[in-house]
C-alpha positions as CSV (number, residue, x, y, z in Angstrom):
1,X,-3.9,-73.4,35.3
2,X,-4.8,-70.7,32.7
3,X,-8.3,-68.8,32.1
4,X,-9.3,-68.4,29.1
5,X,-12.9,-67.4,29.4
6,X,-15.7,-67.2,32.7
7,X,-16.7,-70.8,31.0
8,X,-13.6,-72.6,30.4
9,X,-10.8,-73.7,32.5
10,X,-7.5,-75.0,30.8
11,X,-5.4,-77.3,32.6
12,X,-2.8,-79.3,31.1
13,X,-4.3,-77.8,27.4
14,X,-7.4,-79.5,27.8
15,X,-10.4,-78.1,28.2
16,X,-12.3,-78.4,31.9
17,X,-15.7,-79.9,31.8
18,X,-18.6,-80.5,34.1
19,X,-18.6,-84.1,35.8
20,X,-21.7,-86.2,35.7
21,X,-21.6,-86.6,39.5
22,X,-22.2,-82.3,39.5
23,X,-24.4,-81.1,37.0
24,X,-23.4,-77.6,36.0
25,X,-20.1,-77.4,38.0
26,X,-16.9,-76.7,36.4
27,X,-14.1,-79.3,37.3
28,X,-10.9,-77.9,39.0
29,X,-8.6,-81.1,38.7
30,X,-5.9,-80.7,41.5
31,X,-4.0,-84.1,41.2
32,X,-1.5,-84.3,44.2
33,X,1.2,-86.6,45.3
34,X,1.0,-86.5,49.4
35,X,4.1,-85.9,51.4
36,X,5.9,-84.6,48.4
37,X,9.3,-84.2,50.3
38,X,8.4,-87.7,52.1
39,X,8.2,-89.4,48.9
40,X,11.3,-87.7,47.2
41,X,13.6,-90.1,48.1
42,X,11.5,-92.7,45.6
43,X,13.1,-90.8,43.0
44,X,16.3,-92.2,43.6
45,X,14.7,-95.7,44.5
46,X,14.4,-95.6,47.7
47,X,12.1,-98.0,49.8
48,X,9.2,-95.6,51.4
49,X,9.1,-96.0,55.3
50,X,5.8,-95.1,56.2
51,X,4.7,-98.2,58.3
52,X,4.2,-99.0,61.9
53,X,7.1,-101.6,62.4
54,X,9.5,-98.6,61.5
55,X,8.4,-96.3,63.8
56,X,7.1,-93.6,61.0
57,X,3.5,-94.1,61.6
58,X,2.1,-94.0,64.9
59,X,1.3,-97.9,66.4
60,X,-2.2,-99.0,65.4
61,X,-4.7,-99.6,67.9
62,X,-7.6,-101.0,68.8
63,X,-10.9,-101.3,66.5
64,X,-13.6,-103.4,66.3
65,X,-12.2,-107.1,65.7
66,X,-9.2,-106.0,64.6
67,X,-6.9,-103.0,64.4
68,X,-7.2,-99.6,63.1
69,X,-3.9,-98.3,61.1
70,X,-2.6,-95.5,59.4
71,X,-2.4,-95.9,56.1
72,X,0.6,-95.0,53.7
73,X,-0.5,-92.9,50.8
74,X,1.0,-93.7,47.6
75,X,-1.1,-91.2,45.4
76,X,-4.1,-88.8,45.8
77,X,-6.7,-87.5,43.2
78,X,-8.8,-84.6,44.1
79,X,-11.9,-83.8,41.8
80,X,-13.2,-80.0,43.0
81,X,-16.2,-79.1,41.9
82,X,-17.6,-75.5,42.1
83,X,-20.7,-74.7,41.2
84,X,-21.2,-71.1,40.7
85,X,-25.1,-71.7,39.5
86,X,-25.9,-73.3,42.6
87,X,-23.2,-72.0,44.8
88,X,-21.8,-75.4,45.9
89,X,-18.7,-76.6,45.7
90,X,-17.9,-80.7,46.3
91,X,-15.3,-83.0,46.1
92,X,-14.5,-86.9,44.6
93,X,-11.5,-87.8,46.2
94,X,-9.3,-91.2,45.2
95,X,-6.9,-92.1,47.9
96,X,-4.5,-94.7,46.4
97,X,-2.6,-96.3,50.0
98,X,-0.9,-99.6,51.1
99,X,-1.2,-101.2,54.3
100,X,1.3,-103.1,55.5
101,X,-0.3,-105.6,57.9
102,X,-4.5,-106.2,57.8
103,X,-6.7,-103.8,59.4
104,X,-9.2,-100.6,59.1
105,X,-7.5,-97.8,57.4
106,X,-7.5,-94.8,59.3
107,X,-7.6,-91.5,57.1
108,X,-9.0,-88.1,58.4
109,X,-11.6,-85.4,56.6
110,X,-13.7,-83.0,58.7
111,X,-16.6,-82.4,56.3
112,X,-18.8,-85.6,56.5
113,X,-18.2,-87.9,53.5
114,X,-20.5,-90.1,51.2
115,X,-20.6,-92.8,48.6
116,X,-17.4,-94.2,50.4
117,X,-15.8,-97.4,48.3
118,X,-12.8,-99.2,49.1
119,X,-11.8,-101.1,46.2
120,X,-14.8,-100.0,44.4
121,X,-17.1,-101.6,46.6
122,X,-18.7,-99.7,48.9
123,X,-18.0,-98.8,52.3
124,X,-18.7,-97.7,55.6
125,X,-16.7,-95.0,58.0
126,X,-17.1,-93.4,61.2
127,X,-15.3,-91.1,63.1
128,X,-13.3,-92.3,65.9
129,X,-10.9,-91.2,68.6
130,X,-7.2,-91.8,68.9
131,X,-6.6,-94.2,72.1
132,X,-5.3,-91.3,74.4
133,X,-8.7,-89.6,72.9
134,X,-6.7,-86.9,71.8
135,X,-7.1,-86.7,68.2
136,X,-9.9,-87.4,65.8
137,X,-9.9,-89.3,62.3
138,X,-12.2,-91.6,60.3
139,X,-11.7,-95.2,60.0
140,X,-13.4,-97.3,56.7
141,X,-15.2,-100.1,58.6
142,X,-13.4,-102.6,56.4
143,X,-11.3,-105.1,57.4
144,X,-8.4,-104.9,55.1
145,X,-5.3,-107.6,53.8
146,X,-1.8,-105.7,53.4
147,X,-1.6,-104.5,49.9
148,X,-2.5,-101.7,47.6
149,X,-5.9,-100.2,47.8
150,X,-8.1,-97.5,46.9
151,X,-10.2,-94.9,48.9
152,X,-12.8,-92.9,47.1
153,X,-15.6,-90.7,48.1
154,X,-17.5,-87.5,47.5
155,X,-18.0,-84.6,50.1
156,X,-19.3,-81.0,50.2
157,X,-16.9,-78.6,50.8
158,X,-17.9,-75.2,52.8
159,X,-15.5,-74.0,54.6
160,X,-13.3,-71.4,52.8
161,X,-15.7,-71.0,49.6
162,X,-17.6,-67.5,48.9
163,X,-20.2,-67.4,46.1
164,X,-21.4,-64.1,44.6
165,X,-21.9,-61.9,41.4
166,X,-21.4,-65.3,39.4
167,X,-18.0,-65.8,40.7
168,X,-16.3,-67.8,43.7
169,X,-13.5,-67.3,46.0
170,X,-12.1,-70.5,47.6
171,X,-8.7,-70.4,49.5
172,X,-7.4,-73.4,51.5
173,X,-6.4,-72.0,54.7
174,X,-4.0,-74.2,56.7
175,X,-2.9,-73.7,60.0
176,X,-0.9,-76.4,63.2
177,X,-2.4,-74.0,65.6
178,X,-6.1,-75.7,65.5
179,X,-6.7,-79.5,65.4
180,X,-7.7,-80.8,62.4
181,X,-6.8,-77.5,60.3
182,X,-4.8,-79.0,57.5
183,X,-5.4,-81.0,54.4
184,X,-8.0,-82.7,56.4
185,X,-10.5,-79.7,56.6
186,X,-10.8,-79.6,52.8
187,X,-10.0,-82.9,51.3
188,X,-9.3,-86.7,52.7
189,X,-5.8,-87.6,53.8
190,X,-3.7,-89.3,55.7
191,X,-2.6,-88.4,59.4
């Protein structure tokens, strides 16, 4: 990504510009492909291996009338959004993920999220514990069939952004020392 003026950010030789869903913000489009060395091997055409049955994912568990499970991302869109007249910066997110038996997908993001849709329709989350309560994630309060679905939502993001003198500073700080200090703290993924 290139600057070209304080107004306009060039990525991919097009011009950035403001979404609807944040008046005034300048759109930083950072479209990523989780678990880049995971998903390598599709190159070659390879099957992934990112389900329970196989031992990649941990075992779902227990969740309302059915079962929470980890989800397999596929593909991930990140819309970032700051907003140097309001000094906010926010998030859309698409998650595109299979599942490969029904259930609620799991997924984890610290900063609360909103205007959740699963399929385009909305959607409910909450945050819930792991079974051995040590770790924390979100599960969609959707009962799911195996298949290929989408996750979107939108979300503030704070931690890591410093506004000032018409400018901002972001840096995505990342760190297996603290729980939850990954991709997680920023944007939605997977576990």
């Amino acid at each position: 990504m290139t600057e070209r003026s304080s107004s306009a950010l060039i990525d991919n030789g097009e011009p950035l510009r403001p979404r609807p869903w944040a008046p005034g913000g300048v759109r930083l489009c950072l479209v990523h492909v989780l678990m880049l060395v995971h998903l390598a091997p599709l190159a070659a055409g390879a099957t992934p291996a990112i389900t329970s049955a196989d031992g990649a994912a941990p075992p779902p568990f227990v969740y309302r009338d059915g079962w929470a499970r980890f989800i397999d991302v596929e593909a991930a869109e990140y819309a970032v959004v700051f907003d140097v007249a309001r000094e906010t910066a926010s998030a859309r997110s698409t998650l595109s993920f299979r599942l490969a038996e029904p259930g609620y997908p799991l997924f984890d993001l610290v900063p609360e999220p909103r205007e959740v849709e699963v399929d385009a329709a909305p959607a409910g989350q909450e945050l819930v514990l792991s079974p051995e309560r040590t770790l924390r994630m979100r599960a969609v309060n959707r009962l799911l069939l195996p298949g290929a679905h989408t996750l979107s939502m939108e979300h503030d993001i704070r931690e890591s952004v410093r506004f000032g003198a018409g400018r901002v500073s972001s840096f995505f700080r990342m760190s297996d020392l603290e729980d939850r200090f990954f991709l997680e703290r920023y944007l939605p993924s997977n576990l």
